[in-house]
Each structure stands twice: as structure tokens, then as C-alpha cells.
N, C-alpha and C positions, 0 to 999 in steps of 0.2 A: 329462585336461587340466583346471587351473584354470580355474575362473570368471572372467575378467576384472571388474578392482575396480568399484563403482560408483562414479561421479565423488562427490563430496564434496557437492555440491549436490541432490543426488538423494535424499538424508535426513534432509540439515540441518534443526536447528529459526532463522530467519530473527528478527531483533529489529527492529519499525521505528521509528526514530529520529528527531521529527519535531525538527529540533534548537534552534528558537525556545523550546519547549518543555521541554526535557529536563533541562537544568540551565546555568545562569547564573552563569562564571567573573568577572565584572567589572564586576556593579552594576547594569548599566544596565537591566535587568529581561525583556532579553533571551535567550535560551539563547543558547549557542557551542559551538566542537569541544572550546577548552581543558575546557568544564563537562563533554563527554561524556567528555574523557579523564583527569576526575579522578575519576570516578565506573564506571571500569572495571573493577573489583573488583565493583562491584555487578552488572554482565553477566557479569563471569565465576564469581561466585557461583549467578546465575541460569540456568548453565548452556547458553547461546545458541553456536551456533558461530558464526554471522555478524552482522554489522549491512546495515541498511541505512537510508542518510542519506539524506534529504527534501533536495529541492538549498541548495546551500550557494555555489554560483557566483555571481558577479556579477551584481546587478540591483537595479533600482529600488523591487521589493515592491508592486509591484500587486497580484501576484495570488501573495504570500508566497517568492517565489524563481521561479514557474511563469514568469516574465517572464523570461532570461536576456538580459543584456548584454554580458557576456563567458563564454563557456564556461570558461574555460581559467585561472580564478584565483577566488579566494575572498572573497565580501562582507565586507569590514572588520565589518560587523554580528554576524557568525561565528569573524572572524580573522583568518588570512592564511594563505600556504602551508604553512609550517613550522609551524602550528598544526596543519592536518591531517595534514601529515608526523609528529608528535609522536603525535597518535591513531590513525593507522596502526601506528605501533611498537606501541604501548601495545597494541591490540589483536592482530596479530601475535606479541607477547611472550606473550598467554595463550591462544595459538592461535584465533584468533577474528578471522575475514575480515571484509573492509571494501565494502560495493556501495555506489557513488552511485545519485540520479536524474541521468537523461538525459534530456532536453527536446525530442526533435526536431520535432517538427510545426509548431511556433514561436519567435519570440524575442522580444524586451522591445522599442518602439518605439524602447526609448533604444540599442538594437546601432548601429554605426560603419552596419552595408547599412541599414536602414531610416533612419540621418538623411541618408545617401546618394540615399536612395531620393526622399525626398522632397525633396531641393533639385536632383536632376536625373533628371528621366524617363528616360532613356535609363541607369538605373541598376534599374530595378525591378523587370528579370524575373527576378531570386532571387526576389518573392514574389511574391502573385495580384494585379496592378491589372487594373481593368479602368473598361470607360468604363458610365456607368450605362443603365437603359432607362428610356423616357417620366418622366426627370428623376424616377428613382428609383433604387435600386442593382440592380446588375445582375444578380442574382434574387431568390427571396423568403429566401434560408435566413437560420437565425435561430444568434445565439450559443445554446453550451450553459450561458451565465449570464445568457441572458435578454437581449429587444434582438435589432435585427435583429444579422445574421455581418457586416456589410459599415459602412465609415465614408468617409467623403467628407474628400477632401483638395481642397486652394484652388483647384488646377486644374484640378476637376470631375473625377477619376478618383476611384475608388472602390478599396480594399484589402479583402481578406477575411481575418475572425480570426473562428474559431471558437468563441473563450473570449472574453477581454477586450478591447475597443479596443487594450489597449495590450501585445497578444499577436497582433503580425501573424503570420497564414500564411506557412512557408517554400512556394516552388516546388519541388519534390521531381523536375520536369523539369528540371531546372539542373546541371549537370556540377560547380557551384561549391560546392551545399551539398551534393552528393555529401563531397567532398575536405576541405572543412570540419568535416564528422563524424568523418570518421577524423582527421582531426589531435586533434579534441577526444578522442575513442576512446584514442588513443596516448596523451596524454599523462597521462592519468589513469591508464593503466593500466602506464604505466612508471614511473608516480612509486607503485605498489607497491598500487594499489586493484582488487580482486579481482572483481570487476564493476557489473553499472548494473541498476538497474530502469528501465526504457523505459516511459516516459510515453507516453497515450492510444496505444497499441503500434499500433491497428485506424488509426488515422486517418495522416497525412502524404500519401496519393494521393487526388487529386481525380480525378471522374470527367471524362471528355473532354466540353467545350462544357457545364456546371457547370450541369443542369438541376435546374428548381425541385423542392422533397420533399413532401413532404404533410405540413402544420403541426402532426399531432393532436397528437402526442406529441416534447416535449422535456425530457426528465426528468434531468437530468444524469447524464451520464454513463451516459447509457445512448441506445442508439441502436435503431428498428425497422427489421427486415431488408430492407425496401426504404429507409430512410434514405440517401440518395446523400453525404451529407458523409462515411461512415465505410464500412471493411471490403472496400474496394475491390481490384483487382486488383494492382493494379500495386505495390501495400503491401508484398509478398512481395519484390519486388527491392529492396528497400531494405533488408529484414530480412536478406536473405541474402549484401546486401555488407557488413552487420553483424559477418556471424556469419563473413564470411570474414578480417576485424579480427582477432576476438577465436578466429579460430582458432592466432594469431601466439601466442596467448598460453595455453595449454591449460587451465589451471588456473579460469578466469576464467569468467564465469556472466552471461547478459542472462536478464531476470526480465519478460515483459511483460504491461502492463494492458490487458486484451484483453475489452471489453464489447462480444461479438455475437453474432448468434441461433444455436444448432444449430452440436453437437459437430461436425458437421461442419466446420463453418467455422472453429470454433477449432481444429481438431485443426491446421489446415493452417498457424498460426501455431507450431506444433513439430516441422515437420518435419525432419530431420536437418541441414539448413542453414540454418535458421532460428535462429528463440528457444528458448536450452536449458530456460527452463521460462515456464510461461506462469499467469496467476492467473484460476481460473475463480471466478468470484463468486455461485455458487449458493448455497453456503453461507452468505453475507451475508446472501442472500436468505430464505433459508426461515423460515418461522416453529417457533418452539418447539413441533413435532410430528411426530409417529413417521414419517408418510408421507413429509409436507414434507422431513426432515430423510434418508431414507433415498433418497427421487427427487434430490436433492442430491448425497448423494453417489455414488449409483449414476451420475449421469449426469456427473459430474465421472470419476470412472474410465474412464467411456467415453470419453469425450473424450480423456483423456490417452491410451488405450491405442490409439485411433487412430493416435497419432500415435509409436506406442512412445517415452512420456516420461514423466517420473515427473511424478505429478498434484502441483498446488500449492492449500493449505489456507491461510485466514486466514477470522477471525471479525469484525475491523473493522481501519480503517485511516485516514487522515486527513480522509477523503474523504465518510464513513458514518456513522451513529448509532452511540455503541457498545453493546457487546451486554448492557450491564446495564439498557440503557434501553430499548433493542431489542425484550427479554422483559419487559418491564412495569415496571422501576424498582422499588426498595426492595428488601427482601429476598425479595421472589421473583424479581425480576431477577436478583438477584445471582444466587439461587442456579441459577436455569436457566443463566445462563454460567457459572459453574464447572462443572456439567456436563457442557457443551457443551464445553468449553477440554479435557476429557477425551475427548472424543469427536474433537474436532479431533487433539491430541495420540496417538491411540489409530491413527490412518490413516496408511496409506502414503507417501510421497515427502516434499515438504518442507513446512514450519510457516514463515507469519508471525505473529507476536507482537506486535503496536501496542503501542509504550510505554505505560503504563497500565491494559493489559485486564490485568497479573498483580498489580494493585492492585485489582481489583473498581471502578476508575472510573468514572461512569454520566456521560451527557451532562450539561453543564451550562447550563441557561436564562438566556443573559445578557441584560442590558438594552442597550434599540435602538443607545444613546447608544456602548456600548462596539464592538457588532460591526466586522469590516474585510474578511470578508471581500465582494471584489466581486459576487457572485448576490447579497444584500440590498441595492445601490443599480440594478445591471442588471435584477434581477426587481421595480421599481418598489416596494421593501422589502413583496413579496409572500412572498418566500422565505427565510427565516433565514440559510441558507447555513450554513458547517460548521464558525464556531469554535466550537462548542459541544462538538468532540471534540477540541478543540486546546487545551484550558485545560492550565499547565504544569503535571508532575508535581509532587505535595506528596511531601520526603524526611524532613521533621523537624518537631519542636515542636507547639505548639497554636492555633497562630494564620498565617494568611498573612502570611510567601509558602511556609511551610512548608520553610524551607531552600531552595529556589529558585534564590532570587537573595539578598539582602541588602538591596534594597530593595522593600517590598512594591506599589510600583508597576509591577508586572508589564504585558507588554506586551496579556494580557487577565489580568482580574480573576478569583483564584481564591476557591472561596466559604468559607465561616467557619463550616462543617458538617465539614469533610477531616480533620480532626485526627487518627480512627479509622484513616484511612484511608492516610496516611502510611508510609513505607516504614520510619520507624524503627518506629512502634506496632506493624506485622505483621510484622516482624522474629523478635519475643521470643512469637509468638502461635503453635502447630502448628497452629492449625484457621483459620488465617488464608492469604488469598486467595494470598498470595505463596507461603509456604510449600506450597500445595500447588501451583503454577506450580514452584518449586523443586524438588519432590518427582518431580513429573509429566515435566519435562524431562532429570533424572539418569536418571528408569527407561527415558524411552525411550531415551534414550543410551545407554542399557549395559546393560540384560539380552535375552537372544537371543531371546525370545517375541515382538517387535516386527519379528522380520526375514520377511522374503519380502513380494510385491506381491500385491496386491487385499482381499481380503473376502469371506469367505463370512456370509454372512446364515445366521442362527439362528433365527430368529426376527423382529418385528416392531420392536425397540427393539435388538436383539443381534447384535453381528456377530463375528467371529474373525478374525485373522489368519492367517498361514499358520505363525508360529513358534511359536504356541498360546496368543498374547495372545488372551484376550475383554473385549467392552467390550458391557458393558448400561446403557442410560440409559432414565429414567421419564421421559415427557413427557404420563404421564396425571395422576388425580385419587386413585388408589390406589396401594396399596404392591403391587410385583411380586414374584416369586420370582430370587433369584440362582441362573446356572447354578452347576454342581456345579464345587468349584477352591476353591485358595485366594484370598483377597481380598486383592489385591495393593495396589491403592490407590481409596479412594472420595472424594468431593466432600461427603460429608456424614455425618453417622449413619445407620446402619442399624437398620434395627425389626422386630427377629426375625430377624434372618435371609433379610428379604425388603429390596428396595429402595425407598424410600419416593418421593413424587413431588418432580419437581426437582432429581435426584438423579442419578449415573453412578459408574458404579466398572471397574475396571480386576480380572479373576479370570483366573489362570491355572492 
């Protein structure tokens, strides 16, 4: 008897598309869909099978599209329907799926239920009001952008948001935003979009009678296993009327962001009526070394295998430093992620790829006057907050906006160093950052040394696959020995015949 297929998402390498970012159809220094779908030759050059779009629905932009005010249509700032309908084809046409963000935990103050909410009480148990204690709010929990969770309205009741003021909490006890998600659910996915990544995945259930946390630790997006705002029980019924949606639609893939303590607890976000795959963020986490980076992914496999699901890899994302800066910036940053982009590339189940890490990007230190994002006015401009991994991609020229947009008032300021960096300059370059993104992404696609699940360890820096791929990376100070095979692809020069530090390669 055959092997039944593995679904398509279970190997896929994942493209994320922040789309303010990405490329700029119409001047205003904006990205849009029409920019992502004129530049779809470039992902399909780059070998991606899927994308996935950072939200692109209607909202006001508080907190960059995290604010939703209508699910179900597309901010004029991006487009309109039939724009995304045109980037569906477009990517479609070169086989290459389309996943949105999903929002569920909140929506934008400006949604129809929250102005509802607040010009009639007797409208507001879709979300949390509550009346305050000793003329304060009704407990101590704090936003994860800083500031208490809770804002006072005229009539002395209080609402809880998580994130922004102007990201109120949905009630996830509500029969209404039940029905509400699936209409949203449907209609995305009958107008031809192949799934959603699900935003802060662990949170939407509050715990009963919303008792106070212990303040030590609010580090965004990140939560301690006793934290009561996140990782709660009742999180699971919600994920698996999810997944009972999207089993309408077979083909179709929820991706969730899932920050909480012990495989355990994640595993239990993949279980078979759950989320098809989930993002453990160990990875992000480790630092450039051999233990670090092997407790990583050893305990990512475990996790996944918990839950028999195929494990999900990414090295940064909108959210996070990225990883040229990560590992030290300049050219040893750089070169420990290419590396690592091999090592990531080199593992089991599926790859995300943040626009920009296949350009060797490094964060960018903007000035105070430009930032937007909301953690540097709620962290009392204590916290930089994350546009510094959101400056738009450079595709051309020597100067900003680098192809862009057409006007070089970008909606953050790109710096006047990028020129190298540019997606035409490393085009025409082999030993350039794309190019081996390019290189790296065709071999895992198509030679059979890459197939079967897990890792055997070889070693301390070395691990195997089951189809007879090895991947050795140097994250010491000296040059190592390559095992025995040919060298199928390396991140660097080799020196002798040994691998030098900061350095991975790919031997079969």
C-alpha cells in the first residue's frame, strides 16, 4: 500500500509579505497587492511556494492593519477586492498559494460592535467591559505595548485590550464572534485564498473572574506560564471550530503564533482538530551557538512530534530583530545568517522566509521623529518597538527608495548605505545573499536527500536527514572538518577542505 501524499503545507518553503513594505504600485510611498503582484516573477524566481500577507483588511492603522474594522474587504491603502483577486491569479498561475493574517483576539475601536458598544451598554458583551475597582480598572493587567490592558469610557466602565487602546478585546463567550469568524473564514477562502496565519493564536480566552498576573515580566509577545491573560483553556474551542471551517475546504492551511512555555502546551495547539501548523519561536530565540541552536531545534521537533505535525521554522518576521543584527551586524552578522538560513533550509516540515532576510537585511536604527510603531508612545518611548524590521524592501538603483515606490518619501525612511544590497545588485552576483536564498530553496525543492522527518545528530554542529542530506554549520572560532560527501551547497568559502567559522554547508 502507498504512503498517503503529505499535504502540501507540511514542506512548503512560506514567503512573509509585510505588504506596506514590499513594493509600491502607485506613488504614495506605500506598498499594495497590485506592487506584490507585479513583482511575482521575483517569488517565483525565488522559488517560494506560498506567501503570506501581513493583514491587508480594513482599518484605521493604529497598530499597522492589527486594528481590523472590517474583516471582510480591503484598505483602499492596499487596494481593493479585485486587486487581491488579480494577486491571487497571478500567484496561482505560478503555483504559488496565497495565506492571509486573521485577527481574532481583537478589532480596531473603529469596527460598527465597538461604536455600537459604546453609545449603548446594553451592546457590549461582544467584548470585556467591566465596571472598575476602588476608582481604578478592574485589575492590574498591563497591555503587551506597554500601559495598563484596560481604558475608561464616559460612563465609568472600563474595556480590556491587550495591545492598543484602540485594539479592544473580542468576548470569545459570545455566540456572535463565534459566527462572525466564520463568515470572515468563508469568505476569504471562497474568493480563492489558501489559508490565514492566526494572530497571537495562545490568547482570545480569558480566564473566568480575570484575576490579577504577576507584573515581573511583559516582554512582548511573550508570555510567563503562569501569565493568566494567555494560553488558556478554553483557546482550544475556538481553534477547533476553526479548523472545523477550514475542513470545508481541504486544501487550506491555519499557521498559528503560538508564544508559550513547554512542548507541551504547544504541542496541544496541533492537535488533529486544531491548527495544521503552528510557529515555535525557539529558533528566533537562540543565539549563534552549537548548543543554543541544537536545544532549538531538538526541542521544536519535539514539540511538533507531540502532536504528530510537521514542525514550522522561521529565523525572523515582523515582529523581531532580524537575524543580521541578531548575530552581531556587519559582516559577521551577515554571515552567521546565511548560515543559519542553511540550517533553517536544511530541517524538516515547513520554512518561513520574511521578505528581506534573502537580501541579508539588517535592522535599521531609525530616528525617534520617524517611528509609528505604537510600543514607543505606550512604552513611554522606553521601547523602540519593531519598525526597524519593517523598512521597505530596496529592488533597484543607488539611491532611495531603491525602486520602491517612485517617491522617495517612503512611509519609513530607507537608509543611503542599501544600494549593495538591492535585489538588482545581487541578482548578477553567485556569492550573493539571494542567490544563495535562490540556490538553497530549488535544492530543497527538488532533490530527494531532503525527504523523510527528524534529524539524526552527528555530531555537535551536524545533523542528517533521513534522505541523506547533511548540514554542518561552524558557530565556533576555528575551522571544522567537513563530513565525508560531496558539497552540495555552502554559505561561504571553504579553507581546505575544513569549514571555516560562520559558515554551513549543505554535503551529501
Amino acid at each position: 500500500m502507498s504512503r498517503p501524499k503529505s499535504p502540501w503545507w507540511s514542506r512548503a518553503v512560506f514567503y512573509q509579505i509585510y505588504p506596506r513594505s514590499f513594493a509600491d504600485s502607485d506613488g504614495d510611498g506605500v506598498g499594495d497587492l497590485d506592487g506584490i503582484t507585479a513583482r511575482m516573477d521575483y517569488l517565483d524566481a525565488l522559488g517560494v511556494q506560498a506567501l503570506w500577507l501581513n493583514p491587508v483588511m480594513v482599518s484605521p492603522m493604529a497598530d499597522h492593519g492589527y486594528d481590523v474594522s472590517d474583516p471582510r474587504d480591503i484598505d483602499p491603502l492596499f487596494g481593493d477586492l479585485a486587486a487581491l483577486d488579480r494577486l491571487v491569479t497571478a500567484a496561482h498561475d505560478r503555483g504559488i498559494r496565497v495565506t492571509m493574517d486573521l485577527v481574532p483576539n481583537h478589532v480596531s475601536s473603529a469596527h460598527p460592535w465597538f461604536v455600537e458598544a459604546l453609545a449603548d451598554p446594553s451592546r457590549r458583551d461582544r467584548f470585556i467591559f467591566r465596571a472598575g475597582v476602588d476608582g481604578g480598572p478592574p485589575n492590574n493587567w498591563v497591555s503587551i505595548f506597554g500601559g495598563p490592558a484596560w481604558t475608561q469610557v464616559p460612563d465609568g466602565q472600563w474595556y480590556l485590550h491587550l495591545f492598543d487602546s484602540a485594539q479592544p478585546d473580542l468576548n470569545w463567550d459570545h455566540p456572535e464572534v463565534f459566527a462572525d469568524i466564520e463568515a470572515t473564514l468563508r469568505f476569504w477562502l471562497d474568493r480563492g485564498v489558501d489559508g490565514f496565519r492566526i494572530d497571537v493564536a495562545h490568547g482570545m480566552a480569558k480566564p473566568a473572574g480575570l484575576p490579577d498576573m504577576d507584573l515581573t515580566d511583559n516582554q512582548l509577545l511573550r508570555n510567563r506560564a503562569d501569565d493568566p491573560r494567555f494560553d488558556n483553556d478554553a483557546v482550544h474551542d475556538i481553534h477547533r471550530f476553526i479548523r472545523r471551517v477550514l475542513d470545508d475546504y481541504p486544501e487550506a492551511v491555519t499557521v498559528g503564533e503560538i508564544w508559550v512555555h513547554g512542548n507541551e502546551q504547544f504541542a496541544k495547539y496541533l492537535r488533529p482538530d486544531e491548527l495544521h501548523l503552528g510557529f515555535n519561536f525557539q529558533l528566533v530565540q537562540a543565539d549563534f551557538d552549537a548548543v543554543a541552536v541544537r536545544t532549538a531545534i531538538d526541542n521544536s521537533l519535539a514539540a511538533a512530534a507531540l502532536a504528530g505535525a510537521a514542525p514550522t521554522w522561521t529565523l525572523s518576521n515582523h515582529d523581531v530583530v532580524r537575524e543580521v543584527s541578531r548575530y552581531g551586524d556587519g559582516s559577521q552578522g551577515l554571515a552567521r545568517a546565511r548560515a543559519m538560513a542553511l540550517v533553517k533550509l536544511a530541517l524538516p516540515g515547513s520554512v518561513f522566509v520574511y521578505n528581506g532576510a534573502e537580501l541579508g537585511l539588517p535592522n535599521v536604527d531609525l530616528p525617534d521623529e520617524v517611528l509609528q510603531d505604537p510600543v514607543w508612545e505606550r512604552s513611554g518611548r522606553s521601547e523602540r518597538g519593531r519598525d526597524g524590521c519593517r523598512v521597505p524592501v530596496p529592488w533597484s538603483g543607488s539611491a532611495p527608495p531603491y525602486g520602491f515606490s517612485s517617491t522617495a518619501d517612503t512611509w519609513l525612511p530607507m537608509p543611503a548605505d542599501w544600494a549593495p544590497l538591492t535585489v538588482e545588485a545581487q541578482s548578477g552576483d553567485p556569492n550573493s545573499t539571494l542567490a544563495l536564498y535562490r540556490r538553497a530553496i530549488h535544492l530543497r525543492s527538488t532533490r530527494p536527500e531532503f525527504s523523510g522527518d527528524g534529524v539524526e545528530w552527528l555530531g555537535p554542529q551536524t545533523f542528517r536527514r533521513p534522505g541523506g542530506l547533511t548540514c554542518v554549520f561552524n558557530t565556533g572560532d576555528a575551522p571544522i572538518p567537513l563530513p565525508a560527501g560531496e558539497v552540495l551547497l555552502t554559505c561561504g568559502p571553504l579553507t581546505g577542505g575544513s569549514l571555516p567559522p560562520d559558515t554551513a554547508a549543505w554535503v551529501v
